[in-house]
PyMOL Python script that loads the backbone (N, CA, C, O; Angstrom):
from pymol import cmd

cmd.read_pdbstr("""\
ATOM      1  N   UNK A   1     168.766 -51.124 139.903  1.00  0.00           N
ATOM      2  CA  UNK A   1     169.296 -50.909 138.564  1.00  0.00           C
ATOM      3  C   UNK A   1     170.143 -49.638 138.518  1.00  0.00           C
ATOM      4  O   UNK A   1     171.186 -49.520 137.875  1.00  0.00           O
ATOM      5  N   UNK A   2     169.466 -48.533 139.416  1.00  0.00           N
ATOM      6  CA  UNK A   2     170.268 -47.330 139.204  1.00  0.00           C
ATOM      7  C   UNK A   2     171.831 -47.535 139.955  1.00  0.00           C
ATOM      8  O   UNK A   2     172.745 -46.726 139.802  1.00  0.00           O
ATOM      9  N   UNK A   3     171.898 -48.403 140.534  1.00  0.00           N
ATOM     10  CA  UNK A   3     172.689 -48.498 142.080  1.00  0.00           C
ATOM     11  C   UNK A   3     173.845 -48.991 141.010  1.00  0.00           C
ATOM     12  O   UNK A   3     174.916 -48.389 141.085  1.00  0.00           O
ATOM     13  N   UNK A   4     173.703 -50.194 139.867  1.00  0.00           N
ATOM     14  CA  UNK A   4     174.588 -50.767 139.247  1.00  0.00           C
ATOM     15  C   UNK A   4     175.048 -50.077 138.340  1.00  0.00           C
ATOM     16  O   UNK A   4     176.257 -50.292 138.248  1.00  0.00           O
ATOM     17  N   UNK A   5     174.639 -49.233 137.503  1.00  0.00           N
ATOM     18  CA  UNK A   5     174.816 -47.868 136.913  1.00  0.00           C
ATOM     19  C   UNK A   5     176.122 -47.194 137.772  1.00  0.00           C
ATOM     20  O   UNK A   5     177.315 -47.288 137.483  1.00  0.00           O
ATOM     21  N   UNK A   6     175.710 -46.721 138.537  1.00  0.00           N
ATOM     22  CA  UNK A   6     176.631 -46.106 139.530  1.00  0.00           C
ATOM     23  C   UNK A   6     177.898 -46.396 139.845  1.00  0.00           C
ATOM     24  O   UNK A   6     178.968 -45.872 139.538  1.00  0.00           O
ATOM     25  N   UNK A   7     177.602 -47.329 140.517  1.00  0.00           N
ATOM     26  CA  UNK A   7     178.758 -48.409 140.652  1.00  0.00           C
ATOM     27  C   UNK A   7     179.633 -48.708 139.206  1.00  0.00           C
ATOM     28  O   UNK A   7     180.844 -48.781 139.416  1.00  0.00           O
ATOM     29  N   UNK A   8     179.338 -48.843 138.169  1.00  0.00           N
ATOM     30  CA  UNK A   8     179.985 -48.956 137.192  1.00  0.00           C
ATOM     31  C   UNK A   8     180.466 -47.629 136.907  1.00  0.00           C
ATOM     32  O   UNK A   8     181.615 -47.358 137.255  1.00  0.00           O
ATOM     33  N   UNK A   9     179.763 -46.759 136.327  1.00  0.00           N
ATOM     34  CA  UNK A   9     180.794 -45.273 136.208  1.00  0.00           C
ATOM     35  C   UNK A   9     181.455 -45.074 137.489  1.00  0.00           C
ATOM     36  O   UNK A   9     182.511 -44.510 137.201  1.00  0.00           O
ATOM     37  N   UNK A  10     181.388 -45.273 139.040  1.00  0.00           N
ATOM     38  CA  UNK A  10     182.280 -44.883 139.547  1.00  0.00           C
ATOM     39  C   UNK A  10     183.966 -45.766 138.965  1.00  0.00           C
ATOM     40  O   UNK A  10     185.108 -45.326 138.838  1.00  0.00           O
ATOM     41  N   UNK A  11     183.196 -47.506 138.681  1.00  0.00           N
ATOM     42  CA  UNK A  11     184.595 -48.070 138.493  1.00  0.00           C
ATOM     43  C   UNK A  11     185.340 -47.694 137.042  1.00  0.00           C
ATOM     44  O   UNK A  11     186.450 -48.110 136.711  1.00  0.00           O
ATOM     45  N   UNK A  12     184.375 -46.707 136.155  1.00  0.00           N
ATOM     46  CA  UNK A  12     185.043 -47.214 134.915  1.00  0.00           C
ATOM     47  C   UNK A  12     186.030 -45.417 135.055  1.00  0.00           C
ATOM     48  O   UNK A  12     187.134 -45.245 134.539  1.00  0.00           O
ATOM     49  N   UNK A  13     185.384 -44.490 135.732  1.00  0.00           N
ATOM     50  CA  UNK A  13     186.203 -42.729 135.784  1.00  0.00           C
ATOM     51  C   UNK A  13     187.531 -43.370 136.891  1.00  0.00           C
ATOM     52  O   UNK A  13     188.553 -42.688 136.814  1.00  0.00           O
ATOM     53  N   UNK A  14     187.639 -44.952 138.190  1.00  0.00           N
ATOM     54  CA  UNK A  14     188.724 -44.848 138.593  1.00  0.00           C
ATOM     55  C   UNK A  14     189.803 -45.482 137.932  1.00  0.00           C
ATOM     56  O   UNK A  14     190.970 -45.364 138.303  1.00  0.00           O
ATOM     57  N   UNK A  15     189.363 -46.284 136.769  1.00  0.00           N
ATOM     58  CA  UNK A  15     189.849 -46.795 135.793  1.00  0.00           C
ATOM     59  C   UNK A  15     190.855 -46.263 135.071  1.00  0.00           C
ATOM     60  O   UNK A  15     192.011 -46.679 134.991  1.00  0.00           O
ATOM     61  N   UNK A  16     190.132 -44.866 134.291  1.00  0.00           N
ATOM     62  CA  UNK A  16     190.488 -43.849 133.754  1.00  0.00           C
ATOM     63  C   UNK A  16     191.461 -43.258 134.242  1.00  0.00           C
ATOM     64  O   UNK A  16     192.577 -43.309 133.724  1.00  0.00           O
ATOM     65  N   UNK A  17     191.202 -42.613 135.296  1.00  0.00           N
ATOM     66  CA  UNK A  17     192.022 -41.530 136.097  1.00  0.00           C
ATOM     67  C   UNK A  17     193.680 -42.545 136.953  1.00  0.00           C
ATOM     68  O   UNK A  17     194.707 -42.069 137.437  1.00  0.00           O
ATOM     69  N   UNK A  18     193.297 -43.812 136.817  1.00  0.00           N
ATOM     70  CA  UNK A  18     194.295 -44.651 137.233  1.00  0.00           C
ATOM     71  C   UNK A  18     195.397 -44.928 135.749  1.00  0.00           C
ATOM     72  O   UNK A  18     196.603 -45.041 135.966  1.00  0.00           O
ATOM     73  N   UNK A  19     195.142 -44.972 135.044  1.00  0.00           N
ATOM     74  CA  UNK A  19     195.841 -45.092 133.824  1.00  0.00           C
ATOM     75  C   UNK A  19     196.488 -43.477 133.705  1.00  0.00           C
ATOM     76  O   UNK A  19     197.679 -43.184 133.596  1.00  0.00           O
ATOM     77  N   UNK A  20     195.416 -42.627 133.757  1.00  0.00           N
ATOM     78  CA  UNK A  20     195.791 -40.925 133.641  1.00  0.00           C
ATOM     79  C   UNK A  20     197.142 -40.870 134.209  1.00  0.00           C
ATOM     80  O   UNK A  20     198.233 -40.534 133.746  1.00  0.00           O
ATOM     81  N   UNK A  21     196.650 -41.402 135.623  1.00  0.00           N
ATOM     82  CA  UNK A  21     198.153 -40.707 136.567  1.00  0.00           C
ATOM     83  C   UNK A  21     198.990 -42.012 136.518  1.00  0.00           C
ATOM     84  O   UNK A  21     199.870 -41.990 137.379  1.00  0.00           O
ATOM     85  N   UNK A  22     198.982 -43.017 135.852  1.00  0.00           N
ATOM     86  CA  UNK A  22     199.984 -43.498 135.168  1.00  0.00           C
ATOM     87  C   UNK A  22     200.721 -42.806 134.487  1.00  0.00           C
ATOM     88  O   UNK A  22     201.836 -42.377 134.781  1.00  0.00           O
ATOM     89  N   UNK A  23     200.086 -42.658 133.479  1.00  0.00           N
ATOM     90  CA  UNK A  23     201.225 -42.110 132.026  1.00  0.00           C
ATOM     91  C   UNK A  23     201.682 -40.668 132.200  1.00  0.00           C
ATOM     92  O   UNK A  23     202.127 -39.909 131.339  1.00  0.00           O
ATOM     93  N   UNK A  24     201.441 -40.411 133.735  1.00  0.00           N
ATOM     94  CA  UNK A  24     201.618 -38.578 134.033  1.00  0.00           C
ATOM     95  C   UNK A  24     203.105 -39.385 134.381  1.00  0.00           C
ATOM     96  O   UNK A  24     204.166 -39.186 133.790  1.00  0.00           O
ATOM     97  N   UNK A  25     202.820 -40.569 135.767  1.00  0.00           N
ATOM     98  CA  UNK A  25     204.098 -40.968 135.993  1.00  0.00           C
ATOM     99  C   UNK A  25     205.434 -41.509 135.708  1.00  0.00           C
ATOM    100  O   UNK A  25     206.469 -41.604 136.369  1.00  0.00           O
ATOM    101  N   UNK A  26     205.004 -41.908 134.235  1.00  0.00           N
ATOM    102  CA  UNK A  26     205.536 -42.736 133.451  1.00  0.00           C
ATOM    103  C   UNK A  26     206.644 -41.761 132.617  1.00  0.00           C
ATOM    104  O   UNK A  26     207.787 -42.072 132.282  1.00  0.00           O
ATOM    105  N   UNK A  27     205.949 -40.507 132.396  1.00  0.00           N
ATOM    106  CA  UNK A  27     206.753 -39.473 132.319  1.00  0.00           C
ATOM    107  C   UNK A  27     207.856 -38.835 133.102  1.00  0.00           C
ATOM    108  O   UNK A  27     208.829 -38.239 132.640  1.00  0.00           O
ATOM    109  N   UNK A  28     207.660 -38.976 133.929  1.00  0.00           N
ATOM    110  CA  UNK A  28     208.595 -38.446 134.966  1.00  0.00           C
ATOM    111  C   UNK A  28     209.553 -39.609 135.341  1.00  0.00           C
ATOM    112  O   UNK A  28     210.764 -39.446 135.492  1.00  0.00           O
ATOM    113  N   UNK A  29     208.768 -41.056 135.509  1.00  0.00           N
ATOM    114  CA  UNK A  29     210.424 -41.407 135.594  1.00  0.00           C
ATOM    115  C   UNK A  29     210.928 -42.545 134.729  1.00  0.00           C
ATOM    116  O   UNK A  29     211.562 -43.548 135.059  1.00  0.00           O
ATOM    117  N   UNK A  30     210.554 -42.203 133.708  1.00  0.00           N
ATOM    118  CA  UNK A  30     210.716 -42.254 132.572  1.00  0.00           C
ATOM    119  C   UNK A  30     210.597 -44.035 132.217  1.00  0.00           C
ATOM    120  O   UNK A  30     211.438 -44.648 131.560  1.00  0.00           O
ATOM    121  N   UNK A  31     209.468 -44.584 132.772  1.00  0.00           N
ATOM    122  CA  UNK A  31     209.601 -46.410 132.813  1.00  0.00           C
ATOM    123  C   UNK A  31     207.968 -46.323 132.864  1.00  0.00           C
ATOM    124  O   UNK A  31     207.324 -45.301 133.098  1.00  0.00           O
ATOM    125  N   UNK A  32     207.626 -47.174 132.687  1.00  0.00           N
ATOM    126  CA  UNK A  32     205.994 -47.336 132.953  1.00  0.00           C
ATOM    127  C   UNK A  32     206.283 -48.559 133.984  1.00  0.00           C
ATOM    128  O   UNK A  32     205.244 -49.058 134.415  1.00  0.00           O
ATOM    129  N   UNK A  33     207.289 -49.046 134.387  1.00  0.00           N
ATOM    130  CA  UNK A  33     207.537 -49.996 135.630  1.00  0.00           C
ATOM    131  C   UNK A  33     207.448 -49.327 136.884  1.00  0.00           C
ATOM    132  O   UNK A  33     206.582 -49.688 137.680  1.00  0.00           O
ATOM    133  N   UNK A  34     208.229 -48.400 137.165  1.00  0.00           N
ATOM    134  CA  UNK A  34     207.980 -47.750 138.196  1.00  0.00           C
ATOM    135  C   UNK A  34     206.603 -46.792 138.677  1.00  0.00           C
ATOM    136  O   UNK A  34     206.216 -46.532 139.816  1.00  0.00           O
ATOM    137  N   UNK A  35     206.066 -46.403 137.414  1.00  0.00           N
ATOM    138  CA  UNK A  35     204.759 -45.524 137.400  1.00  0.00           C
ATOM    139  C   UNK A  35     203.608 -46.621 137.753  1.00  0.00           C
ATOM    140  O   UNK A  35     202.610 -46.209 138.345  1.00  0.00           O
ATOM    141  N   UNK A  36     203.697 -47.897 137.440  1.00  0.00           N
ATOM    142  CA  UNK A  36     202.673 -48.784 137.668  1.00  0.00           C
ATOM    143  C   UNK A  36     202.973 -49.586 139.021  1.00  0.00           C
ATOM    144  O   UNK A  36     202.204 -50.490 139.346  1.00  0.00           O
ATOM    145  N   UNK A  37     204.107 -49.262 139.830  1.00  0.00           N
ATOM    146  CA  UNK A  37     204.117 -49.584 141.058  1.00  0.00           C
ATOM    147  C   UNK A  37     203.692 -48.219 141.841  1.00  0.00           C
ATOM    148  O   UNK A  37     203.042 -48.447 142.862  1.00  0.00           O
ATOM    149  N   UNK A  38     203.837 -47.392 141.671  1.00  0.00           N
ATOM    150  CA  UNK A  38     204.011 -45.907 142.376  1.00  0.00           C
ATOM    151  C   UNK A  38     202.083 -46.085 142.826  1.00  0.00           C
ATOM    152  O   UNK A  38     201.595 -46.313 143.933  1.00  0.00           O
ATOM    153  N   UNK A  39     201.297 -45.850 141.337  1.00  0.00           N
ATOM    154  CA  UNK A  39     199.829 -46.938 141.326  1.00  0.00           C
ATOM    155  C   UNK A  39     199.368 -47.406 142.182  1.00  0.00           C
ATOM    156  O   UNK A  39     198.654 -46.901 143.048  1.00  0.00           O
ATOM    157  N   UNK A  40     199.720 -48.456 142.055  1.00  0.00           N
ATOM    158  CA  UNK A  40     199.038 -49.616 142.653  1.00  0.00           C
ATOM    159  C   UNK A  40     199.634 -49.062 144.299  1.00  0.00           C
ATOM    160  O   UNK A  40     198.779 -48.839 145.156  1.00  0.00           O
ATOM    161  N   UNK A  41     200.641 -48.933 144.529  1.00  0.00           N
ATOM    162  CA  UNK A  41     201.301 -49.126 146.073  1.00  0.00           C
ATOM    163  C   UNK A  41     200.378 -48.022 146.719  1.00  0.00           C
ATOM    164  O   UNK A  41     200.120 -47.958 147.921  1.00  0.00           O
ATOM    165  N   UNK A  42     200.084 -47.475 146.098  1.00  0.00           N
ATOM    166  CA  UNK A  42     199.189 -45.842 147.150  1.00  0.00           C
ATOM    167  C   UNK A  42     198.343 -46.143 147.124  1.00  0.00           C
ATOM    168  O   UNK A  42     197.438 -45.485 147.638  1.00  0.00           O
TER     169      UNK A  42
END
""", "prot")
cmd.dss("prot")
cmd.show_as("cartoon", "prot")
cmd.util.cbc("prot")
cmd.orient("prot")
């Protein structure tokens, strides 16, 4: 039970922090197209 706990906050903070450094990227080059490949590709 604790193990699934875990496993879920780890997936829901990479969740988070994946959207985060989205919209950091999304800023910079100025598309949320390119920031959501930049993402996923690394």
């Amino acid at each position: 039970m604790v193990l699934y706990f875990f496993a879920f906050a780890s997936g829901g903070a990479a969740f988070i922090y994946g959207i985060t450094f989205a919209k950091m990227l999304a800023q910079t080059f100025g598309s949320s197209t390119p920031a959501a490949s930049a993402v996923t590709g690394t």
